[in-house]
N, C-alpha and C positions, 0 to 999 in steps of 0.2 A: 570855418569861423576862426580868426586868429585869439593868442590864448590872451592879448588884451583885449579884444569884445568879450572874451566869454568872463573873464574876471569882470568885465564892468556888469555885464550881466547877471551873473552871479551875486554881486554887491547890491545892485538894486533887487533882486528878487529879495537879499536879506532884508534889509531895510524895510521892505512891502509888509512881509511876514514880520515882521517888529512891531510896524507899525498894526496889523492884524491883533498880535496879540496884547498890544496895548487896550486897545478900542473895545476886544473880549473882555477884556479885566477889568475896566469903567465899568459896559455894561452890567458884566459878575456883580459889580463892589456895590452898585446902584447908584455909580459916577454921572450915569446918562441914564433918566430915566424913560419908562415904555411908550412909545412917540413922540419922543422928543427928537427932534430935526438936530441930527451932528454937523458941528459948523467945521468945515476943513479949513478953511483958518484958522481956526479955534487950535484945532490938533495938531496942524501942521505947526504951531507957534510952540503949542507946548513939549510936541515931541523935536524940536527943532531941526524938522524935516519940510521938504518941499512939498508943496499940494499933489504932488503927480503919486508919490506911492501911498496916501492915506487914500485915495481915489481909488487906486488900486484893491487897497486892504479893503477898502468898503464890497468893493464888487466882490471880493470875494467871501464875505462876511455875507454879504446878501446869498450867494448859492447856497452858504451853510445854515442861512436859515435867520441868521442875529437882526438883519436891519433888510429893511424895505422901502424902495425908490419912488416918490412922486416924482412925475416928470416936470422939468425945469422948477424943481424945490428943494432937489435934493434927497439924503438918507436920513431915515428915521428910523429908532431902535424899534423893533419888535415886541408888538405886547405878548405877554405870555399869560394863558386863559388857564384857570383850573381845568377845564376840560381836556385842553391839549394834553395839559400837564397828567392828568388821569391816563390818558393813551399811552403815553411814554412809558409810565409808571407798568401800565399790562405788559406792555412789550418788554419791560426790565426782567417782569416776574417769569413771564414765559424764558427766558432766555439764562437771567444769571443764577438760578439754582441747579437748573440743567448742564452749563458752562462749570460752576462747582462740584455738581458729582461726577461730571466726567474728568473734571481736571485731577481729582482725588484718584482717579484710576492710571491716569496717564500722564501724570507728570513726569518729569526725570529729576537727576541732578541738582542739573543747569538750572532747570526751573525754578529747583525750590531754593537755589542761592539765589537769582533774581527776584525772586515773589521776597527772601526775606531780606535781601538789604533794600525794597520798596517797602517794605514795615518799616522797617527801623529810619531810613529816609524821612516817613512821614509822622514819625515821633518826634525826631527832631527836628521840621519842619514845625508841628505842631506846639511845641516844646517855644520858639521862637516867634509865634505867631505870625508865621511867613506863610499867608495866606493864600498866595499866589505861586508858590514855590508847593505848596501843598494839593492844589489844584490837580496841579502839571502830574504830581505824585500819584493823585486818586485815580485821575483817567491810565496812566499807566499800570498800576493797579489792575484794573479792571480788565487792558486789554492785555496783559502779562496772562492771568486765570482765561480768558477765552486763546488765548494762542497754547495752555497746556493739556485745551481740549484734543489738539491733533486735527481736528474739524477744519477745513478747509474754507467751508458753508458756512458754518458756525461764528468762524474771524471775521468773514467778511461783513455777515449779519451786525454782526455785535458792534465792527466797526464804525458803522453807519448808526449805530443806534446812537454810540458815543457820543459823538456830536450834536444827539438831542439829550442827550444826560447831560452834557455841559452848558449847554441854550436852556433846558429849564428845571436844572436843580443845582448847577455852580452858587446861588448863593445862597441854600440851604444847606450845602456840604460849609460853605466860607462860616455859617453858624454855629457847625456841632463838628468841627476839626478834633478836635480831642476824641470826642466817642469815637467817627468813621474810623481814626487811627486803631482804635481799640477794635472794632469790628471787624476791621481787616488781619490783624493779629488772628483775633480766632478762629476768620475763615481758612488763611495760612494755616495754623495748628491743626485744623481739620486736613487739610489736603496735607499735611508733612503726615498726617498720621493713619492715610491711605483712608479716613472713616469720609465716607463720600456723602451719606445721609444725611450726618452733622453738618458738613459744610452746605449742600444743599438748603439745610433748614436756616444756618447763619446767613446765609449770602440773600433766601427770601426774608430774613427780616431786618437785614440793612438797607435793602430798596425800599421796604416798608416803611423802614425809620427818616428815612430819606424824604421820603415822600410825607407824610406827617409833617415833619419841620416846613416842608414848602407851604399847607395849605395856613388860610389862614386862623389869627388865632379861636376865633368865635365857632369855627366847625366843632 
């Protein structure tokens, strides 16, 4: 491949992935709601990009789960059911209290200066109500504490869950941006202070908290 195909290549994969996480942050913000048919003229207008890589971004939005295709009608955003959302939430609890006592055993360094300038990142993310810049913050976050598990299994798992943390609780994180900030803090504090317990107990009840703000308000 010469290195102007691979540069044009390269350009459009960006632009795909822009367009991608445009279309995630609508659906987050509740810009596009849950079956509602995405018009790629629509997006390609607003993002003022060509139809070819919002196409793209869709199909790839669809693997991860955000929109689902009628044939010849197009993408439609994904509803998201309290039930689903109940699974995810098990699967959080099984995982990110476990992922916090061990991270408290086996962090390094390195870690704990990345875990604490993603603190302090998503203060003043939060601090600015950069909502989407906070986001980006929280999922890193989370996969920062499972990568200081050392788990190999563990990353991988948690990985994949992430992407259903961000499909069906990005806009209950988008509503209580200040506490998560705060929650994160003292799960950090927990794991700078080697107390594995604590953070265990903090990290099950920000999923908890989490989840709470998703359901609705009458439960």
């Amino acid at each position: 491949m010469t290195t102007t195909r691979k540069s044009r290549d390269e350009g459009a994969a960006s632009v795909s992935n822009r367009v991608q996480v445009a279309i995630r942050d609508g659906i987050i913000r509740g810009q596009f709601e849950p079956d509602q048919r995405i018009n790629v003229d629509r997006v390609s207008r607003d993002l003022e990009v060509s139809a070819i890589p919002v196409r793209e971004a869709l199909r790839s939005l669809e693997v991860e789960g955000w929109v689902y295709f009628i044939p010849k009608r197009g993408a439609f955003v994904s509803s998201r059911t309290e039930e689903e959302a109940q699974e995810v939430f098990e699967a959080r609890l099984m995982l990110e209290p476990q992922i916090a006592l061990l991270a408290a055993s086996r962090r390094t360094e390195a870690d704990l200066e990345s875990l604490d300038d993603l603190v302090r990142a998503g203060y003043e993310a939060s601090s600015r109500d950069d909502l989407t810049k906070f986001l980006d913050i929280n999922t890193e976050f989370h996969r920062m504490m499972a990568a200081c598990t050392r788990n190999s299994v563990i990353i991988r798992l948690y990985s994949r869950i992430l992407g259903y943390v961000e499909l069906y609780y990005g806009a209950a994180v988008v509503q209580r941006i200040a506490m998560s900030a705060r929650e994160h803090e003292a799960i950090y504090r927990a794991v700078l202070a080697r107390d594995g317990k604590e953070a265990q107990r903090l990290a099950s009840e920000h999923a908890g908290a989490t989840f709470e703000t998703f359901l609705p308000a009458d439960n």
